[in-house]
N, C-alpha and C positions, 0 to 999 in steps of 0.2 A: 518365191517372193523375196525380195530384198530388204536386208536389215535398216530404218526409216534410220536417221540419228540427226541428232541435233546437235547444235553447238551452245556453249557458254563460253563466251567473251569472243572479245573482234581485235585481240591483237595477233604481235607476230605467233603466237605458239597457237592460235587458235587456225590461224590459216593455214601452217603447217598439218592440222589435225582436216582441214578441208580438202590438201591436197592428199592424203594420204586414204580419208575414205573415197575420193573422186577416182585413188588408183584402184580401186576393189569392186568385181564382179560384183558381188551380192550384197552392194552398200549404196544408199544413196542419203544424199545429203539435204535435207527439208527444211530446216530451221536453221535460224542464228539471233541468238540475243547476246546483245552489248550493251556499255552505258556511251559507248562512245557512235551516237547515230551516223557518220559520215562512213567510219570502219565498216560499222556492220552493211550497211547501205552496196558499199564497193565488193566486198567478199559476197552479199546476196547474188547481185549483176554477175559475176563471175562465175558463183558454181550451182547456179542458178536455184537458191535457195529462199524464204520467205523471212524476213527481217521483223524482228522485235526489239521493242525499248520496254516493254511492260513483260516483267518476267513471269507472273501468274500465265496469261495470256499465251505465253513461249510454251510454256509444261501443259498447256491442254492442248497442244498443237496435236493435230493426228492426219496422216499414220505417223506416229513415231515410235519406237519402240528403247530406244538408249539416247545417253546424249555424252555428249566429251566435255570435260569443262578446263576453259584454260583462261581461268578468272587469276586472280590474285591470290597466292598460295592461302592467305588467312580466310578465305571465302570459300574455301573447296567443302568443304563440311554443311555449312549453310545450304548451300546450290545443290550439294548431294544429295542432303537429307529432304530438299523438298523436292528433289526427283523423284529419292525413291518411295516419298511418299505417295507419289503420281503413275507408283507402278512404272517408272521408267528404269532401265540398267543404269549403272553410272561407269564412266572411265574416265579418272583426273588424268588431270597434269602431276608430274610429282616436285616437292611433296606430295603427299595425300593430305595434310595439315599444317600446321605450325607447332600444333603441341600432342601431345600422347591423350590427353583429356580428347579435344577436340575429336582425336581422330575415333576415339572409341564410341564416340559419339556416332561417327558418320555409321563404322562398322556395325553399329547395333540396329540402327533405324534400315540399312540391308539386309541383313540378316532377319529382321520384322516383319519385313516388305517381302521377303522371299527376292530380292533380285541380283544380279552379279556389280560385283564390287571389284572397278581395278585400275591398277595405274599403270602410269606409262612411265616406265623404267625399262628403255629399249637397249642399254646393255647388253639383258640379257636373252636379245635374240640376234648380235653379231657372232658371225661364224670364230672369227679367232676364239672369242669371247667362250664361248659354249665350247669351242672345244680346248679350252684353257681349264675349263669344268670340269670336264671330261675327264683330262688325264689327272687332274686332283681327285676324282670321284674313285678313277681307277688305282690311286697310289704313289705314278711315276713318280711324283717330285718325293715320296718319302712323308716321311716328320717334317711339316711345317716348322720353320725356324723363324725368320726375319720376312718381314713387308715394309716395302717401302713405297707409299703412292702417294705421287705429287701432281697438283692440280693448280699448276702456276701461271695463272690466266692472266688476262689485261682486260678492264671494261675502262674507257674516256669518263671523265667529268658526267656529261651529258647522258649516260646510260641510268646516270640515280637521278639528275636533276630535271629530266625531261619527263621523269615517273614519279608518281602521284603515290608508288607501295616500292621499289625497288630499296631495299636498304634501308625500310622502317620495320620498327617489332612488330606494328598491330596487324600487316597485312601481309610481310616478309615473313618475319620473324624473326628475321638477323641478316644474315651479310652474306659473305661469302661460303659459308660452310651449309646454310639451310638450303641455297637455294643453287651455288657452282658445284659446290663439292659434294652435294646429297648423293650425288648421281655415284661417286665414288666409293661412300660407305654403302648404298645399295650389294651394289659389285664385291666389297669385302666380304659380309655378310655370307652374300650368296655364294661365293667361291671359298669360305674358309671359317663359318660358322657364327656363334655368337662370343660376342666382347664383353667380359666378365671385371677390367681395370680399367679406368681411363686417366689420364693425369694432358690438363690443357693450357694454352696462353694462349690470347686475341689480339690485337690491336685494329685501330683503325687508323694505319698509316698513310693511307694518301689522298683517301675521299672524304667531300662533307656530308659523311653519313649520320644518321645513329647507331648502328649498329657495324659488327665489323667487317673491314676488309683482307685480313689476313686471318688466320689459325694455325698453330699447331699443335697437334696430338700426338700422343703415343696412348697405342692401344693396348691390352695383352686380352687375344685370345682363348677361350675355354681351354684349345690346345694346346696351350700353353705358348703356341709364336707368339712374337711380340712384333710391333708395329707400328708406322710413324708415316702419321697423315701430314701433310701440309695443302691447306687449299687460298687463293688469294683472288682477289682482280686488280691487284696492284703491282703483278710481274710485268711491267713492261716490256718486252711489246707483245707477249705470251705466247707460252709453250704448250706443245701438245700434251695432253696429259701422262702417262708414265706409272706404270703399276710393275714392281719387281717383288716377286716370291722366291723364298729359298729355302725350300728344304733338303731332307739328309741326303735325298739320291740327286739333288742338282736344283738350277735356277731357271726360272722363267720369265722373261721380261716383255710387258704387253708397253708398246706406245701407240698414241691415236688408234687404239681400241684395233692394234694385230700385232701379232707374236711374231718381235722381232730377234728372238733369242731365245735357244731353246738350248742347257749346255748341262744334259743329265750324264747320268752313270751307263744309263740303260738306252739304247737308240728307239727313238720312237717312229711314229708314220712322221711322214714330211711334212712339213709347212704347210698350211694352206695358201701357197702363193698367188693362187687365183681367186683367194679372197676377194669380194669387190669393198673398194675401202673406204673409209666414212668420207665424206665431200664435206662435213662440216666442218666451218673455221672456227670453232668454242672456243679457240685458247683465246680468239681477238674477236669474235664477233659473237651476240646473240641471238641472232639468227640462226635456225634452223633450214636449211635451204634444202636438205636429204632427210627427205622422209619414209626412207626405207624401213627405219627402226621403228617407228610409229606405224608405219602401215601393217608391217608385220606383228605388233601388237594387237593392232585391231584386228589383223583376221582370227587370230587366236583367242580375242575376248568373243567375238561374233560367233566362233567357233563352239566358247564356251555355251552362252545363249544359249544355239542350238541346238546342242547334245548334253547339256544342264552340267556342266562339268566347272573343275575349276579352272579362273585364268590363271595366264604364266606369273603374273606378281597380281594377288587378288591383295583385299585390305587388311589381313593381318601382316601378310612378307610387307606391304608400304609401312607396317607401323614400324617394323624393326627399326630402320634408320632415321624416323622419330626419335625413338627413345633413346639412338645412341648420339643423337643431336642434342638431343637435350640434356646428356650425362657431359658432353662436352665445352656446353657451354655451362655448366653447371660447375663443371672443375676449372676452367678460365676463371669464373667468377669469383668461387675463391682462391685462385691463384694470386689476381689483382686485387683483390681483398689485405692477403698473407703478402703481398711485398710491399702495399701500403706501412705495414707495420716495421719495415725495415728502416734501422736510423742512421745507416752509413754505405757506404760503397761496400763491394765487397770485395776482401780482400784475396782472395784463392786461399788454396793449401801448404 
């Protein structure tokens, strides 16, 4: 029998989560609840699903057995927790929250419910990706030294003003680093541990946002490497993203998520040159149009389901880059706090 799943919400990331169960043998796609009735209406007709505006109504729908939700990052917890209180699985969009609070929220009423908790953080099921993993799991690069990952995107005017949550606290949570760059401190994390210092600056240099479009960070990891995030939507006209590790035995350089450079001590396997390679245009557009990453998630959350196992990023690995969001923006804060109190230019040394 096939795993029943449902949807939350009817925009673009929710249709991407439509095209990705429509790619799966043992998944079929029953429901969809939005607030927006035309979205959901169009997405039913197409993968031929049963449309809801009344969300009660949606969580009794049956058969279902999970549902994906790709609401507005500050709503994932909400929509979770009354999944899982419906004995339904859950699998966000990532975030998994806005805040460390929230999410511990979601993770507990899971864990209550007996059901599986996970997000979609499909980093880490690309092949470069994984096996960029791999040879850090294995040693090659050595002692982690230096990271450097830059996430210098472009979203237009109309990507915050056309949305109702894009670039607000109460359903964003912030700007460019909660919701472009998450995907980046995920990937840290996962490839080189946890972040024990943070030191940060924000600004919101080109949109009318609330919240910002630019950050930068330095990190320093447990290992003592040290690190320096930059994530924006205000690089015109934007670049692929960009991840460089170096440690003792040599350098690794991932861009648009494959190993473009690999320049150790030690010769390793080759390249995966027949990586197939993301089709997504994230540095300029929002759209998800490659749903490989997602699909691939879901079979492994489905996976989990069935054989009661864990998934590949369940809700504790989504809270890590929670909380180091919020150490981030935390040190921004009083960054621009502490140069408020400056009364002159500054002079150098």
């Amino acid at each position: 029998m096939p795993i029943h799943i449902g949807l939350i919400g009817g925009g673009n990331i929710s249709e991407t989560h439509a095209r990705a169960a429509r790619a799966i043998a043992d998944a079929k796609l029953v429901a969809i609840y939005g607030q927006n009735p035309q979205k959901v209406a169009r997405l039913c007709r197409e993968y031929d699903a049963t449309p809801f505006s009344d969300f009660d109504a949606f969580l009794a729908h049956r058969p279902m057995e999970m549902v994906a939700i790709g609401s507005p990052s500050g709503m994932h917890a909400a929509h979770g927790i009354a999944a899982a209180r419906c004995g339904l699985h859950v699998m966000t969009e990532k975030p998994i929250e806005i805040t460390t609070g929230r999410t511990d929220e979601l993770i507990q009423a899971a864990e209550r419910a007996g059901i599986k908790l996970g997000v979609f953080f499909q980093d880490r099921v690309k092949q470069d990706i994984r096996k960029l993993k791999e040879w850090l799991d294995e040693g090659r690069l050595g002692m982690p030294i230096l990271i450097d990952a830059r996430v210098k995107w472009y979203r237009p005017p109309e990507y915050y003003s056309d949305s109702r949550w894009r670039g607000t606290f109460a359903l964003d949570g912030g700007g460019a680093l909660i919701n472009q760059g998450v995907h980046t401190l995920d990937l840290l994390l996962w490839l080189l541990g946890d972040v024990v210092r943070v030191q940060a600056v924000k600004a919101t240099a080109l949109h009318s946002i609330e919240a910002e479009d630019t950050v930068v960070a330095t990190l320093e990891f447990a290992s003592g490497a040290i690190g320096v995030l930059q994530a924006s939507t205000a690089a015109y006209p934007g670049y692929p993203r960009r991840v460089e590790i170096s440690g003792s035995e040599g350098t690794i350089i991932l861009e648009h998520d494959r190993i473009v450079a690999a320049h150790l001590r030690m010769p390793v396997p080759g390249l995966a040159a027949d990586a197939a390679p993301d089709l997504n245009e994230s540095a300029s557009s929002p759209v998800v149009g490659d749903f490989r990453g997602h699909q691939a998630l879901l079979e492994d959350f489905i996976r989990a389901i069935r054989q009661n196992g864990k998934p590949l990023c369940d809700g504790h690995e989504g809270r890590r880059s929670i909380a180091l969001v919020e150490e981030i923006y935390r040190s921004a804060e009083e960054s621009s706090a502490n140069a408020k109190g400056v009364t002159g230019p500054f002079r150098g040394i």
